[in-house]
C-alpha positions in Angstrom: -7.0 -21.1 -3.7 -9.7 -23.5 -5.3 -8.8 -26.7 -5.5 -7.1 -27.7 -9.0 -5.0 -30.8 -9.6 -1.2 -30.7 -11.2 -2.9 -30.7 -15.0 -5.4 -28.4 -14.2 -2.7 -25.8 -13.2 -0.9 -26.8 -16.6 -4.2 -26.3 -18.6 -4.3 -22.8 -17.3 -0.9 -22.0 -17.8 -0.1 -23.5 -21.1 2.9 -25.6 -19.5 3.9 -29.2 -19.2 3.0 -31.4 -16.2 6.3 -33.8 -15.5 6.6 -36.1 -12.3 3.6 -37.6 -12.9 -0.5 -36.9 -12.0 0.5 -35.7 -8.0 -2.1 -35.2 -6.0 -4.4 -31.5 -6.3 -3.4 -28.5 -5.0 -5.2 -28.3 -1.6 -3.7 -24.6 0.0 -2.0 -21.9 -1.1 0.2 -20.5 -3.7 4.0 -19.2 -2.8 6.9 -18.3 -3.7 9.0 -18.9 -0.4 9.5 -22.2 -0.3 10.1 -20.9 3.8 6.3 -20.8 3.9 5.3 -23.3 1.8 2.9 -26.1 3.3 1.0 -29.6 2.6 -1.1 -29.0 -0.2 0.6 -26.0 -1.6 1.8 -24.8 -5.0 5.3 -23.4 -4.9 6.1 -21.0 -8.2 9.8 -21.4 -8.8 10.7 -17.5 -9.1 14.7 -16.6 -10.6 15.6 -13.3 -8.6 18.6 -11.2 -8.2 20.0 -12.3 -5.1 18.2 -16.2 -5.3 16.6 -18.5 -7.9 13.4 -20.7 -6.7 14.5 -23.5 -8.4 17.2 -24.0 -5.6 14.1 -24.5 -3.2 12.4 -27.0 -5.3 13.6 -29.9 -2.6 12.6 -28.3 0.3 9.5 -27.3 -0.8 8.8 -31.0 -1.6 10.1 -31.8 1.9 7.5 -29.2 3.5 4.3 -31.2 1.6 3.7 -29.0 -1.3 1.2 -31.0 -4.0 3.3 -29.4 -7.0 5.6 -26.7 -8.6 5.3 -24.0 -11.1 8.7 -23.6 -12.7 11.1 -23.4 -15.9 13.0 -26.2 -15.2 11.7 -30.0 -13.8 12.9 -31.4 -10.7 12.6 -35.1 -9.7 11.3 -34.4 -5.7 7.8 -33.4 -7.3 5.4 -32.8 -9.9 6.4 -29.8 -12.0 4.4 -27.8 -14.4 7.0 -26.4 -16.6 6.8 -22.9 -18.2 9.3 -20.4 -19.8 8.7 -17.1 -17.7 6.5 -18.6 -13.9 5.9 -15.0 -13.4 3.7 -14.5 -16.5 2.5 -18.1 -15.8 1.4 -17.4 -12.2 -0.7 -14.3 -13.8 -2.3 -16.8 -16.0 -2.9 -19.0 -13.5 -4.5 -16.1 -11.6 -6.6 -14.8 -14.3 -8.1 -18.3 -15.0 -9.2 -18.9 -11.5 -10.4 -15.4 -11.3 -12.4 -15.8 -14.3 -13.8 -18.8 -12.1 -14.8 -17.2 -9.7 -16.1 -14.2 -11.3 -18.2 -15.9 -13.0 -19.5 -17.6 -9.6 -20.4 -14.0 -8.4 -17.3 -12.5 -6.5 -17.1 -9.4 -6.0 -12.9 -7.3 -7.5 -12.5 -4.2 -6.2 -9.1 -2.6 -7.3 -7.0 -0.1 -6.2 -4.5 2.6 -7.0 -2.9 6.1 -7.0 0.3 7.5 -5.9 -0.1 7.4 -2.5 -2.4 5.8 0.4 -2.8 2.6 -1.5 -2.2 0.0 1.2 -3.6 2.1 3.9 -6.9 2.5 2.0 -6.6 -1.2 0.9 -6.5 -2.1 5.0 -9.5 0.0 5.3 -11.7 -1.3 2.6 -10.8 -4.9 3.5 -12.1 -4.4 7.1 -15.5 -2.8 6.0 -16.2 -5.5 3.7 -15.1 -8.4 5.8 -18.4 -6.6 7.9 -20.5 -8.1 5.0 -19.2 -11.3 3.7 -15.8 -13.0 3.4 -12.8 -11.1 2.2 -9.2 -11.2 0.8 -6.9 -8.3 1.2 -4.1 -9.1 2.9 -1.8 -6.9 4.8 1.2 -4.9 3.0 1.6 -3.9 -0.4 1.3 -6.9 -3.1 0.2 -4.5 -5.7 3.3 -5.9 -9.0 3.3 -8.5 -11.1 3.9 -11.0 -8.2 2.0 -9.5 -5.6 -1.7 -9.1 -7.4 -1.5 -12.3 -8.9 -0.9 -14.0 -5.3 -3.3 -11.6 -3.4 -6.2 -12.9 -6.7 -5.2 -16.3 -6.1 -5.8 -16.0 -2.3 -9.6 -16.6 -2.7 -11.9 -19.1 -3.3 -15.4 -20.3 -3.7 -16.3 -19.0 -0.1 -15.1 -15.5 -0.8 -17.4 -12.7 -1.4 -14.8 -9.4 -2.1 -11.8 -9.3 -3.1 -9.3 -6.2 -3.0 -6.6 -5.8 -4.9 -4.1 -3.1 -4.7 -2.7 -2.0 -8.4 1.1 -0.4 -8.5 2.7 1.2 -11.9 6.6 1.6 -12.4 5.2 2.6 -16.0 2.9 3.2 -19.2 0.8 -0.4 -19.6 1.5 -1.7 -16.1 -2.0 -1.1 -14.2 -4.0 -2.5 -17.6 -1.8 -5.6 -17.5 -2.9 -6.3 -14.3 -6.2 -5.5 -14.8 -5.6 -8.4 -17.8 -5.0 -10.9 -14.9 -8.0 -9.7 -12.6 -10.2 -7.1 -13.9 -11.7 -5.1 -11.7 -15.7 -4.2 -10.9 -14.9 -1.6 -9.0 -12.5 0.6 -9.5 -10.1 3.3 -7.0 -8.0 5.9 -7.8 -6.8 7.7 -4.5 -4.8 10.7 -6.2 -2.1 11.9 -8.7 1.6 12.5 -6.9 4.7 12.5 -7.3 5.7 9.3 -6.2 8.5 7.3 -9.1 8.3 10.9 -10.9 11.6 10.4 -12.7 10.3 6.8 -14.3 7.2 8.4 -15.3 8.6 12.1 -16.1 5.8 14.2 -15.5 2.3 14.3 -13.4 0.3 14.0 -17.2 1.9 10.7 -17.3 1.3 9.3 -14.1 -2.2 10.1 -14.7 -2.1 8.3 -17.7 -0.8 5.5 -16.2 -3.5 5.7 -13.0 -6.3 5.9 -15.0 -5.8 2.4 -16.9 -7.6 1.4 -13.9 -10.8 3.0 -15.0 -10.6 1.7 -18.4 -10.6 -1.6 -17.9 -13.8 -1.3 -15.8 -16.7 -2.5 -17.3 -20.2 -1.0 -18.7 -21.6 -1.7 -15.4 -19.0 -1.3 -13.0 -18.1 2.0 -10.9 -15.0 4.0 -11.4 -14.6 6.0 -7.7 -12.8 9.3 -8.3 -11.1 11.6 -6.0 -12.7 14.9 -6.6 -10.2 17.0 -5.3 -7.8 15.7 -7.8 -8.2 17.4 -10.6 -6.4 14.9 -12.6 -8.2 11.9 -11.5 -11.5 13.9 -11.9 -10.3 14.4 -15.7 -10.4 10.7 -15.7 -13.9 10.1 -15.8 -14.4 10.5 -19.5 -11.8 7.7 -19.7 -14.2 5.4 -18.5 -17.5 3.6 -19.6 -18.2 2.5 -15.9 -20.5 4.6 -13.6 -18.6 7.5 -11.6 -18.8 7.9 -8.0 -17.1 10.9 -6.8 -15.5 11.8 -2.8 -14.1 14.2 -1.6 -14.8 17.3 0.9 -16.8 19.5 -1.7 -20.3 19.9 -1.5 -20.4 18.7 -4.9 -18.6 14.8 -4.5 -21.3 11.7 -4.4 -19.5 10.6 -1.1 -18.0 13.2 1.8 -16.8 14.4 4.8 -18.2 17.1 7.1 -17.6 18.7 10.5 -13.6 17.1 10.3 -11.6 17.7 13.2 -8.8 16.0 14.5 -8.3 14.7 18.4 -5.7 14.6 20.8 -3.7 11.8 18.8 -4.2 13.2 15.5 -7.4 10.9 14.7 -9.6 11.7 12.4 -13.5 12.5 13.1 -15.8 13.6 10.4 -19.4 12.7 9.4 -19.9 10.7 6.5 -22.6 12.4 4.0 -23.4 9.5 1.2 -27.1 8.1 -0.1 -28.7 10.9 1.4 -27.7 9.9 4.8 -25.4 11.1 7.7 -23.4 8.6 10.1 -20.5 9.7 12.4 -17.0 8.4 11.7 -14.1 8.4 14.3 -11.1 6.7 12.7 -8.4 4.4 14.4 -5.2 5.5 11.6 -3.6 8.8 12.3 -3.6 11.6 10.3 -6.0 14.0 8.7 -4.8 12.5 5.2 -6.6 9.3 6.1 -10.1 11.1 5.5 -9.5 10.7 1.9 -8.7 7.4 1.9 -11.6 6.6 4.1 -13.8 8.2 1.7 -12.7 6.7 -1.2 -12.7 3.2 0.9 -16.8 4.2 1.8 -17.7 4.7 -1.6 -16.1 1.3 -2.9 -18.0 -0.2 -0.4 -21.0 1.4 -1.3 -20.4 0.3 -5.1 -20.2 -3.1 -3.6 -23.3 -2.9 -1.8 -23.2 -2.1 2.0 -25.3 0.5 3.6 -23.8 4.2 4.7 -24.7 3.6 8.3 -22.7 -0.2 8.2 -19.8 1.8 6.2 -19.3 4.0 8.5 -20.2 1.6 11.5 -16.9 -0.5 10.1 -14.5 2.2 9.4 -14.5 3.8 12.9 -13.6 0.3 13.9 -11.1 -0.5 11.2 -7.5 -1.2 12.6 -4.1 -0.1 11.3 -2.8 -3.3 9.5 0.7 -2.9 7.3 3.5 -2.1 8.9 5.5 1.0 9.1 2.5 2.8 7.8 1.9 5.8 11.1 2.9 3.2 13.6 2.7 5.2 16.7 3.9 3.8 19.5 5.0 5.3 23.4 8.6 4.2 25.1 9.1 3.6 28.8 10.1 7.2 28.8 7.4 9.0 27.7 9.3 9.6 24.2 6.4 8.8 21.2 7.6 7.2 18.0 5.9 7.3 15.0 7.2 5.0 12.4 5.8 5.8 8.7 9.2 4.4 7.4 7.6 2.6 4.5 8.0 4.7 2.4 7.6 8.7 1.1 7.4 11.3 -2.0 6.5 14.7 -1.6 2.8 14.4 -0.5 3.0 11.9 1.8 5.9 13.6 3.5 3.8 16.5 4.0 0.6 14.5 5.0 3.1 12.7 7.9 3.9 16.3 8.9 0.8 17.0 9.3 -0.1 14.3 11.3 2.8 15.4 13.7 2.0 18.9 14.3 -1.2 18.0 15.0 0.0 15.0 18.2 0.7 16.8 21.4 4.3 16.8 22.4 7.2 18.7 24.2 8.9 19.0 21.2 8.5 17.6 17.9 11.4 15.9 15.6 11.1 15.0 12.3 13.7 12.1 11.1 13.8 12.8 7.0 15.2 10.2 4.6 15.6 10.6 0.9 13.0 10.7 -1.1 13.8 8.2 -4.1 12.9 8.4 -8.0 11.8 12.2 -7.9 14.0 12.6 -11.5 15.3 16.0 -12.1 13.5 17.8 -9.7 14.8 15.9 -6.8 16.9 18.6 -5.3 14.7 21.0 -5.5 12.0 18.8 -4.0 14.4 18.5 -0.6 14.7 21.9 -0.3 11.2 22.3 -0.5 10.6 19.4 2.0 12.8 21.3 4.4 11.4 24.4 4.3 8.1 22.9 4.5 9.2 21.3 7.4 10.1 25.0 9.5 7.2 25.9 8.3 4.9 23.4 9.9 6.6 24.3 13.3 9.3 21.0 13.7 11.4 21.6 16.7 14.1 19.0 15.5 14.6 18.3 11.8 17.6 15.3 11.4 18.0 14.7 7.5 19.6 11.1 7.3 22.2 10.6 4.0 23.5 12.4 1.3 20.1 12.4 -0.6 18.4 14.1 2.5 21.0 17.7 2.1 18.4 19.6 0.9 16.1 19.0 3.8 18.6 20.5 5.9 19.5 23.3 3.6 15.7 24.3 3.1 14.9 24.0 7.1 18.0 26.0 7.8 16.8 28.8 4.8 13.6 28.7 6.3 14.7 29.3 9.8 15.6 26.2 11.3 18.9 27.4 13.1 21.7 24.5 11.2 23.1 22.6 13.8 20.5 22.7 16.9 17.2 22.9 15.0 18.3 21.1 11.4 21.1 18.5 11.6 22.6 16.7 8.6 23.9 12.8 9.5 25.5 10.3 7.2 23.8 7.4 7.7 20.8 5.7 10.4 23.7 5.0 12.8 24.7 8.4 13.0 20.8 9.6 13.5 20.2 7.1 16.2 23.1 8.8 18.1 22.1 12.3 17.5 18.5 11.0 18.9 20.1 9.4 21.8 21.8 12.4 23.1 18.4 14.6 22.5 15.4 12.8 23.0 13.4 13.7 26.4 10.0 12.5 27.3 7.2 14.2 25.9 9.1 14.1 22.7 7.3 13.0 19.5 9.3 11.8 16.8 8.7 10.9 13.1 10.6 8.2 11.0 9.9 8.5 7.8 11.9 8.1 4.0 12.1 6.1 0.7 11.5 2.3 1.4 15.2 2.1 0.4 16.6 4.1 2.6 15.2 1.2 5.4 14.6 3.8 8.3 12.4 1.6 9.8 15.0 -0.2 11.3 16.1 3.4 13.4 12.4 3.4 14.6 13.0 -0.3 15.5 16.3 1.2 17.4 14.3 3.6 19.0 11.8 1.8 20.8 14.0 -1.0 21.7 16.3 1.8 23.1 13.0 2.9 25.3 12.4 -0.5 26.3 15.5 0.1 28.6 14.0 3.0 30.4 
């Protein structure tokens, strides 16, 4: 963060310095008081399970210059506010408005799927042409954005922001906090369907992004979306389209997958053609690079240093298509962060297209699908014996109707689809089973925390 001293952080979130003048803040603004450092601003946050203002002392005890709370606390300097979640967006809006005007560079981010992993992506091929925040995971609420803005400082050139939406209004207030000058929208799904309650509203919801852009910054649509197509008349900002039609502004050409399900394609953009071999896995991850290429573009790079930087671009977040081999031979592939309909099927893809012996699919729940989450199951699962899984293990009483629509679809119940209570029961099933050349998927609701079986999994190969 830019250096401001304990008033300056109270001029810019309308709170009350106590403890005296302290001494500026120096590093970096948290909320774990477990991270907190010499230098740093520590925002007192109440939670469910643990209130900040517990951690005041220890904070203090770790060096931080200050604290951003509701309630004072002799050990240090505290700038005192009613809600520090709305006043750490204040605070992030002010010293974004700083360094906006100073020339940096937002780009923002969203869409019902592929966020972080297109976030990772664009961070790398920026950091190719000047410095860059956009951190690792998914810091895309009210917390997270305002953290991820407050990350930069005078040195930094670009910074990414990934924008999340549990409803109407969310993705314009945090636009409010750091607007955007270029803006993403990846697709329309059905990811938090039952908070939203149908795809016309999640659209609505997605496309605040683009409205907050302004006169002369670029809205970059996914054209085969049709709903975030629709979106460009939503928007005053110039429109940049992607997308594998001959008609999209920036696309992909000649894509073919190799061996370990990586993505090659040629990247057609600016009247030019560059080769692009991706490092993610999955074919999915051609739209995200695509829509990373053209923000990039927007932000001034050159197709040929684009695509240069995408084919080296890492896989950063975790539990995102983590594939990893045991001792064995037996291939994990850990995409536990989380799943809705179309990035279940996306990870499906990605795992009928990986050589194996066999292939096993490891299916959590899918949460907040509303009214049509049954249905939605069933359809996974027939999906599933219709993509050619050798192994289907639903995991808890949300997953049934995997099972029931791989075992409609031909997925003999009992050896080819098996229904377990819990990730105990699946890591036994999987014990029994599992043989080298095996390839298996991990993959559910973040909720559902089957990363930790994946985790089970290759520790359990670690043996061999």
């Amino acid at each position: 963060m830019i250096r401001l001293t304990p008033a300056e952080v109270a001029d810019l979130t309308g709170g009350e310095l106590t403890g005296g003048p302290g001494t500026p803040v120096t590093g970096a603004v948290t909320v774990d008081s477990r991270t907190a450092g010499p230098g740093d601003l520590f925002v007192a946050i109440p939670g469910e399970r643990v209130d900040g203002h517990d951690f005041l002392g220890a904070a203090a005890a770790a060096g931080a210059a200050a604290a951003l709370c509701s309630r004072p606390d002799p050990a240090l300097p505290c700038v005192l506010v009613d809600d520090p979640v709305a006043a750490l967006g204040r605070l992030a809006a002010g010293v974004h408005a700083r360094l906006a005007a100073a020339g940096l560079v937002t780009l923002g981010l969203t869409g019902s799927s592929g966020k972080t992993s297109t976030k990772d992506l664009l961070g790398q091929v920026l950091a190719a042409a000047g410095e860059t925040v956009s951190p690792p995971g998914s810091y895309n609420n009210d917390i997270g954005l305002p953290l991820t803005a407050l990350s930069a400082d005078e040195r930094t050139r670009f910074l990414v922001l990934e924008l999340g939406a549990r409803g109407l209004g969310h993705i314009a207030r945090l636009c409010g906090i750091a607007r955007p000058d270029i803006g993403v929208v990846l697709n329309v799904g059905s990811a938090h369907m039952g908070e939203f309650g149908s795809p016309e509203v999640i659209a609505q919801a997605k496309g605040e992004l683009v409205e907050a852009l302004p006169d002369g910054g670029t809205a970059v649509l996914n054209a085969d979306d049709p709903r975030v197509l629709g979106m460009a008349s939503r928007t005053r900002a110039r429109v940049v389209t992607t997308g594998r039609s001959p008609e999209a502004d920036v696309r992909a050409t000649d894509v073919a997958l190799d061996e370990t399900a990586r993505a090659r394609f040629t990247l057609v953009a600016g009247g030019e053609e560059h080769p692009v071999a991706l490092r993610v896995v999955g074919e999915h991850q051609v739209a995200n690079a695509l829509s990373a290429a053209a923000a990039a573009l927007a932000a001034g790079l050159a197709p040929g240093q684009v695509a240069g930087a995408l084919s080296a671009a890492e896989p950063r977040s975790r539990w995102r298509m983590e594939v990893q081999r045991r001792a064995d031979g037996v291939t994990v592939v850990n995409d536990a962060y989380n799943a809705n309909p179309e990035s279940m099927r996306a990870a499906l893809a990605a795992l009928t297209g990986m050589p194996a012996t066999r292939r096993v699919a490891v299916l959590g729940g899918m949460a907040e699908l509303g009214a049509d989450a049954v249905a939605e199951h069933v359809r996974l699962g027939r999906d599933v014996a219709a993509a050619g899984i050798d192994l289907v293990v639903a995991v808890g009483p949300d997953a049934a109707g995997i099972a029931d629509g791989a075992a409609e679809a031909g997925l003999g119940a009992g050896e080819e689809s098996v229904l377990v209570p819990d990730r105990a029961a699946a890591h036994q099933v999987l014990a029994e089973v599992l043989r080298p050349g095996d390839v298996v998927l991990v993959k559910a609701s973040r909720s559902y925390a089957l990363e930790l079986l994946a985790a089970d999994l290759l520790d359990e190969g670690s043996d061999a």
